[in-house]
Residue, then its C-alpha position, 0 to 999 in steps of 0.5 A: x406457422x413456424x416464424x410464428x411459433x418461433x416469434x412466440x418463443x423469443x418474446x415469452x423469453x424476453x418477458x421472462x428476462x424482463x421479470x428477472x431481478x436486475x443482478x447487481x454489480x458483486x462486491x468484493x468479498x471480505x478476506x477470511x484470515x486468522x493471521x492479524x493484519x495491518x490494512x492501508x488505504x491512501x487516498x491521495x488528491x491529484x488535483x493541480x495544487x498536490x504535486x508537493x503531497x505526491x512527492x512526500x508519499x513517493x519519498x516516504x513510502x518505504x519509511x511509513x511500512x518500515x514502521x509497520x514491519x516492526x508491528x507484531x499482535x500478541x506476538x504474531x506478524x500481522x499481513x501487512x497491506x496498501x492499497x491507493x487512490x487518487x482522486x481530485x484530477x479533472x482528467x478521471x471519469x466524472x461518472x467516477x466521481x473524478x476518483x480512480x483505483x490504482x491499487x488494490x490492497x496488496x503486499x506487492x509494494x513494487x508495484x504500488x511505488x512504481x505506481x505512486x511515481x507514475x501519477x500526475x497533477x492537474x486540476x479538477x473536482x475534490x470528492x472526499x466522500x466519494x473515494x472514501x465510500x469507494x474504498x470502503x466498498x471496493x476494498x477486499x478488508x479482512x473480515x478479522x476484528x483483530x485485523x487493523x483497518x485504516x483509510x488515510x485521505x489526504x487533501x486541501x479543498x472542503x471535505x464537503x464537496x461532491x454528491x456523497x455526503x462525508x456524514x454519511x461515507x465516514x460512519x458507514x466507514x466505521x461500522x465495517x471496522x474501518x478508521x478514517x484518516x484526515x490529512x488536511x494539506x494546510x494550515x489546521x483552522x482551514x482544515x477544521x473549517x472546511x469539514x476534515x476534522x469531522x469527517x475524522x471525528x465521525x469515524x474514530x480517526x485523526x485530523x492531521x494538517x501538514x505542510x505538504x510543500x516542504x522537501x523532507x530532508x533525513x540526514x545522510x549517513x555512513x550507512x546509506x551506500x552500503x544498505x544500497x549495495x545489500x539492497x541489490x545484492x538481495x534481489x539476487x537471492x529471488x527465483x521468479x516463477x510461472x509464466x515468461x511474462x509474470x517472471x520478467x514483470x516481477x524482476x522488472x518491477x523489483x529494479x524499478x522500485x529500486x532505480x525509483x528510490x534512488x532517484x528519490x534521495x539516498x534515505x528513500x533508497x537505505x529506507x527501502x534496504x531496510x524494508x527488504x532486510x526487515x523480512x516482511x518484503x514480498x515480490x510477486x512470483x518469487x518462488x522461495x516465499x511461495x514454497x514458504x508460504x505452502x502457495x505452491x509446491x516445486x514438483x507441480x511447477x511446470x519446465x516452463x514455468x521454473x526459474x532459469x536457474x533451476x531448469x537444467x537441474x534435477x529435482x535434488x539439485x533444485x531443492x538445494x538450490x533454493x534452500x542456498x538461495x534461501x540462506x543467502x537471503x537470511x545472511x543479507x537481511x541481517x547484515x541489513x538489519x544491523x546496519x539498519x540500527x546503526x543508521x537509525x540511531x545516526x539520525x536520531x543523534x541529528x535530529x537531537x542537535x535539531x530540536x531547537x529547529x521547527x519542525x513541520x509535519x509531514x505526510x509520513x510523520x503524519x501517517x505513522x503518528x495517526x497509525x501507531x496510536x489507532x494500533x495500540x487499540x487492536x493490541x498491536x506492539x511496535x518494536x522500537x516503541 
């Protein structure tokens, strides 16, 4: 009677979870701000034919958000966002749509070269409207009309290919507020032909075409070693905080990201000096920008989790440490800052003996053109404009 009685029991509770609405799978909710905020999405094909693309991206990452620092909305300094895709590689999950998050939108840059350096080509299956709706859906995008939200896709097989049709993922884009991007990897009339034009088009963006297998070459200037000595100078002024394995994560991918821009060229490595004198770099854990930031206050910190350097110290002596640290910080970013105008207006002059030369378009002066004239729309102002 008992077996029975239990019997009964479980199979009314399976019925019951039977009729139960199967819960779909929660999405990312939007980001409340009331800080402006500039938001990238890069979508980049890592099929066999891209490692030209991949290379271009890692080169010009610190140039593309150095524009970007210099963007303020009706005076204010927007939160400044990336996130990265790939897509295109047959190595990726075909369930997935051979499409994989790599990052989601997030100010630690560190990480997300880190990440760029890491990818490989091979070939595979070109699903355009797949990562796009993925990145639209998958993303965390501010809620804020102010707040500028762009996708960039970058490519060179049709827009067409794959179960989600781009005429459907590109307005779907567009009706959360967020602008498509169309980096077509060849000749203009092949990307207009094979869709990357409309995919654009349907949601407010721009269709670019580049020459994804030329080197971008910045010329060298008098400036680039000294930018690289202040650049490894200002990670001297960050105190890591939290648990052992966050700080030495954060230290780690700082000196990774710089060993990677060096290895790069000497522009990729002055591009990203410039970026951290800009005052709109940020490192994970990095407890002076926490205290900043009022995401964290020094006497709730655990012993443990204090930087090494102020764990012998007393709370006084702690706190005048960091506003040390702090100042040291402002004193190298304007050193960088200045050093940063005399580099930039070296380059220009060569460029201008240049001029008469062809120019090809590149995947950052694609990126910066598509995005400096989408920003003009949600009244952003850049300074070198």
């Amino acid at each position: 009677m008992r077996k029975l009685f239990h019997f009964t029991v479980l199979a009314l509770v399976s019925l019951g979870l039977m009729n139960q609405p199967i819960q779909a799978k929660e999405k990312p909710q939007p980001t409340k701000t009331t800080q402006p905020s500039v938001e990238l999405a890069i979508l980049l094909d890592t099929s066999g034919s891209m490692q030209g693309l991949i290379n271009q991206a890692r080169s010009q990452l610190w140039k593309i958000v150095n524009e970007l620092a210099t963007a303020k909305q009706n005076g204010q300094v927007p939160v400044m966002k990336v996130a990265l895709y790939e897509y295109g590689k047959s190595s990726l999950p075909a369930s997935e749509g051979y499409m994989r998050q790599i990052m989601p939108l997030t100010e630690n840059l560190d990480q997300l070269s880190e990440e760029l350096f890491a990818l490989k080509t091979n070939g595979g299956e070109e699903y355009c409207g797949h990562v796009i709706q993925a990145a639209t859906n998958g993303l965390k995008w501010s809620d804020s009309d102010k707040s500028l939200k762009l996708i960039f896709i970058a490519g060179n097989e049709p827009f067409t290919q794959g179960k989600v049709d781009f005429k459907v993922a590109c307005p779907a884009a567009i009706k959360k507020g967020i602008t498509i991007n169309t980096i077509f990897c060849g000749p203009e009339q092949t990307g207009i032909q094979t869709g990357w034009k409309e995919g654009a088009l349907l949601a407010d963006g721009s269709f670019l075409s580049i020459n994804h297998g030329v080197q971008v070459v910045t010329p060298k200037t008098p400036y680039d070693r000294k930018l690289s000595e202040l650049s490894r100078s200002i990670n001297k002024t960050y105190l890591f905080y939290g648990s052992q394995k966050a700080k030495n994560e954060s230290s780690a991918s700082q000196l990774s990201a710089d060993g990677l821009a060096g290895q790069s060229s000497p522009a990729s490595s002055a591009d990203r000096a410039a970026f951290k004198g800009s005052g709109r770099y940020r490192v994970k854990a990095d407890l002076i920008d926490a205290i900043a930031g009022k995401k964290v206050k020094l006497q709730e910190l655990k012993q443990e989790e204090l930087p090494a350097e102020l764990k012998k110290l007393t709370k006084k002596e702690q706190t005048a440490y960091i506003e040390k640290k702090q100042k040291e910080r402002k004193a190298i970013q304007l050193q960088i800052q200045e050093l940063t105008k005399k580099r930039n207006k070296f380059i220009a002059d060569e460029m201008k003996k240049q001029q008469n030369q062809k120019k090809e378009t590149t995947f950052d002066t694609a990126v910066i053109k598509a995005l400096k004239s989408q920003a003009v729309k949600k009244n952003f102002q850049f300074q070198s404009e």
